[in-house]
C-alpha positions as a Python dict, from the first residue, in 0.01 Angstrom:
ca = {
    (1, 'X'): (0, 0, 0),
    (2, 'X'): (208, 127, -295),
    (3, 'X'): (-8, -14, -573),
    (4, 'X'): (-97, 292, -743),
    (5, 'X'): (291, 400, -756),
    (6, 'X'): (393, 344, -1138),
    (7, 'X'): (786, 447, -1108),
    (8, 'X'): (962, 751, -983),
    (9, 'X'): (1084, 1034, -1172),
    (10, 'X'): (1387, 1246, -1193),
    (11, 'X'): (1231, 1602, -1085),
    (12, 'X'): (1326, 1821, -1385),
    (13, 'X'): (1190, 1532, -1612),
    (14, 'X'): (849, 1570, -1417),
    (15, 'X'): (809, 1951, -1372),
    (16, 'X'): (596, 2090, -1648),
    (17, 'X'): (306, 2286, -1746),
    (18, 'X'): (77, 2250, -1480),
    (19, 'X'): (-236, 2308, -1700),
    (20, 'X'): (-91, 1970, -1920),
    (21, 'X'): (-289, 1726, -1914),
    (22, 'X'): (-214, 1366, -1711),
    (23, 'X'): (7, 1179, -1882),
    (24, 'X'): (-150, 794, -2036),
    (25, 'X'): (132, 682, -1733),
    (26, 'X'): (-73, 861, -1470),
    (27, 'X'): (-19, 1165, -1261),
    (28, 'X'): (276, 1307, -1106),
    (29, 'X'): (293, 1445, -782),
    (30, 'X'): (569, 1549, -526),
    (31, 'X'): (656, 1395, -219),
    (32, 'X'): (905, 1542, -27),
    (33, 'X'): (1017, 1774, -340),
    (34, 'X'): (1086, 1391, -518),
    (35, 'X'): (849, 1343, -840),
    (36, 'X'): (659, 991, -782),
    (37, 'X'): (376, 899, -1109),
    (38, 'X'): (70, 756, -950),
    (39, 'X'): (-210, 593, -1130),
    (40, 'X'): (-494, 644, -887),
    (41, 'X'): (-710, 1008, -844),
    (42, 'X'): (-688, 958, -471),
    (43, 'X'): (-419, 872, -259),
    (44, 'X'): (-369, 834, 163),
    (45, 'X'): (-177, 920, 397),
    (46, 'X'): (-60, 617, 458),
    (47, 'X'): (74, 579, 98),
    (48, 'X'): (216, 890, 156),
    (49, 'X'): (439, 803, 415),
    (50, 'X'): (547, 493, 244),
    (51, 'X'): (624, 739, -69),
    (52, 'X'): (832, 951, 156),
    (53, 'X'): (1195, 859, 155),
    (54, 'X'): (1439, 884, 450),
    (55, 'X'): (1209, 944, 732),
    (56, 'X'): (1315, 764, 1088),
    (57, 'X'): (1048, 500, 1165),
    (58, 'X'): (951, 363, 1525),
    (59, 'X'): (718, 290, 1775),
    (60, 'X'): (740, 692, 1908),
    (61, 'X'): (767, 851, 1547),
    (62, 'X'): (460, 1020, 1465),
    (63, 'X'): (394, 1133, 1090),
    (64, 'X'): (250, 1444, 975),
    (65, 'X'): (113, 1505, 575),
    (66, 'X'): (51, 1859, 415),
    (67, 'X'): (-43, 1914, 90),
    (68, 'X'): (-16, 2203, -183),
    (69, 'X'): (-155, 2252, -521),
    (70, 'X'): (-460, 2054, -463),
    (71, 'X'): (-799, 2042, -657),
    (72, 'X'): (-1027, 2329, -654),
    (73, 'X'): (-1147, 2443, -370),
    (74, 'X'): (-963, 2297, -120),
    (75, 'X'): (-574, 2356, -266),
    (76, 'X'): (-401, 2286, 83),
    (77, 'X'): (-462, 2101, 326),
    (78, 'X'): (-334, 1834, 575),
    (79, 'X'): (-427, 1469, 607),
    (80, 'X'): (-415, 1263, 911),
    (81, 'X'): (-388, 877, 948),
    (82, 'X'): (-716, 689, 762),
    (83, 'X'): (-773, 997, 561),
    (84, 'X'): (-686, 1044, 171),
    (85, 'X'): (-746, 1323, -90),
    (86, 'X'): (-794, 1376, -469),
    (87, 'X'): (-473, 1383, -648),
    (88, 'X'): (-385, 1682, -910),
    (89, 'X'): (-133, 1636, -1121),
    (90, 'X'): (202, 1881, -991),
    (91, 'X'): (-6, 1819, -658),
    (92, 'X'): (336, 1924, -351),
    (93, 'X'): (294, 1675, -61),
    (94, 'X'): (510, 1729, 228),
    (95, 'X'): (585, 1414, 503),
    (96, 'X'): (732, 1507, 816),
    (97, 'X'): (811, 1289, 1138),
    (98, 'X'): (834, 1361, 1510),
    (99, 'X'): (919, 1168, 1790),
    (100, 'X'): (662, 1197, 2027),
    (101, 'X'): (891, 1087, 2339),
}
C-alpha cells in the first residue's frame, strides 16, 4: 500500500513555490499538515490513511479523507474508501477518524 511513498519530509524543507515544478524525487503533498514525497500522479484513500500518522485504529473507527489544492477543476474534494485522485504537488490532504459506536 505505501509503494509510491519515497521518504518524508521536514515541512519547512517541503513548502515552496507552488508553481515549481515536481521535483526528479516526485511530488510532495501534505497529510495531516506532515510533508510525505510520493512518486505516483494518483494516490487512494487507502494510502492515505496509512500516510496519516497517529490516528486510533479499530474495528468501529471509521476514516474520513478531504483534500485541498487539487488539480484544476476539481481543487477540493473528499474521497471515500476504493476511491483515489490525481496528485498536485503542495496538494493539503486531511485524515480524520471517528468511532462509529
Amino acid at each position: 500500500m505505501d509503494h509510491n511513498v519515497l521518504h518524508d519530509e521536514p515541512l519547512q524543507a517541503a513548502h515552496g513555490n507552488e508553481n515549481e515544478k515536481e521535483s526528479p524525487k516526485g511530488l510532495v503533498i501534505f497529510v495531516n499538515a506532515e510533508a510525505h514525497t510520493v512518486s505516483d500522479r494518483d494516490i487512494s484513500f487507502e494510502e492515505l490513511v496509512a500516510l496519516a500518522s497517529g490516528l486510533p485504529t479499530g474495528e468501529n473507527i471509521l476514516y474520513g479523507v478531504t483534500y485541498q489544492r487539487g488539480q484544476g477543476n476539481k481543487p477540493t474534494g473528499t474521497l471515500v474508501a476504493g476511491q483515489s485522485v490525481k496528485v498536485k504537488n503542495e496538494m493539503i490532504f486531511s485524515v480524520t477518524a471517528t468511532d462509529r459506536s
